[in-house]
C-alpha positions in Angstrom: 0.0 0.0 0.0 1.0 3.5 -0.1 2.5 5.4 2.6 0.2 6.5 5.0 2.2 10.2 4.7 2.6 10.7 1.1 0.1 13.3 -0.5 -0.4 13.4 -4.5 -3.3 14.9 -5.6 -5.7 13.9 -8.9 -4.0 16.5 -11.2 -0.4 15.2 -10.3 -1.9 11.6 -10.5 -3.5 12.2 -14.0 -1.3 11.3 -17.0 1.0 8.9 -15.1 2.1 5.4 -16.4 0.0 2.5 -14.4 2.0 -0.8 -13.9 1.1 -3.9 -12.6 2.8 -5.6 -10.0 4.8 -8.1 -12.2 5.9 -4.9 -13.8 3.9 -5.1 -17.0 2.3 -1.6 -18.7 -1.2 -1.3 -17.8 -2.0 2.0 -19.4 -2.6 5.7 -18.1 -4.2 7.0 -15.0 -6.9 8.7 -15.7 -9.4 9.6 -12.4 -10.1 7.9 -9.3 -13.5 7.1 -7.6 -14.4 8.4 -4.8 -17.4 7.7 -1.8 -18.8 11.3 -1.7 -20.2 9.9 1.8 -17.3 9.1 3.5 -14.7 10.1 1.5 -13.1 6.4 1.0 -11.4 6.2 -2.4 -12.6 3.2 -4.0 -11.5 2.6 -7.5 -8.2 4.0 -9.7 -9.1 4.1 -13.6 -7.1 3.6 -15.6 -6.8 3.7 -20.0 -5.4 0.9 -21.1 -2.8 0.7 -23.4 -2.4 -0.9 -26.9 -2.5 -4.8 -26.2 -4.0 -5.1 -23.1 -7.5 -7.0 -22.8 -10.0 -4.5 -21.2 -11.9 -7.1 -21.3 -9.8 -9.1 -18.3 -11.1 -6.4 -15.7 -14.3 -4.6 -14.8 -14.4 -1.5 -16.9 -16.2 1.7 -16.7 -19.0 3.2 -19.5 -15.9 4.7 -21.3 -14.0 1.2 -21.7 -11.2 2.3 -19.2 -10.2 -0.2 -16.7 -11.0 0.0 -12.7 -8.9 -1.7 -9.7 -10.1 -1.2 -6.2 -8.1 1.4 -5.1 -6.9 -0.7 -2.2 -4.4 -2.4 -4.6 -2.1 0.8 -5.4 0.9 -0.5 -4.2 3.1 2.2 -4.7 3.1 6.0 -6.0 6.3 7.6 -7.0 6.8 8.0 -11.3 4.6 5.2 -12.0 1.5 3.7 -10.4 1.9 0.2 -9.5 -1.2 -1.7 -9.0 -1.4 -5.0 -7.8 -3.2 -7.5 -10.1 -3.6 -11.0 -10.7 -0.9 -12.1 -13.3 -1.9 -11.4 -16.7 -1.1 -14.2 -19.4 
């Protein structure tokens, strides 16, 4: 997970590279979703790049990709996202 005192926001977020844990491109952050209630973040969205399956994970209207946002692993250049491995 990320560390509890590291603070990005969405616009320095936006644009980065998403990879998965095994180090593979996923695509390009694009938003987050958010629980207006409590404030939880739930989901990272990402746009997929060229050659990778949208199809493998639960996808938004748009045809972006979603991971619970509890699977960020790390935040520094990239976003790493834990996933199960992609074959």
């Amino acid at each position: 997970m990320y560390q509890k005192d590291m603070k990005i926001t969405m616009d320095e977020m936006r644009g980065m590279p998403a990879l998965s844990n095994d180090g593979r491109i996923l695509g390009t952050i694009r938003n987050v979703v958010m629980n207006t209630k409590s404030g939880e973040l739930l989901d990272i969205v990402v746009e997929p790049k060229e050659g990778v399956d949208p199809m493998l994970f639960r996808q938004d209207a748009q045809g972006n990709v979603m991971f619970p946002f509890e699977d960020v692993v790390s935040v520094r250049d990239v976003v790493v996202i834990k996933t199960e491995r992609l074959d």
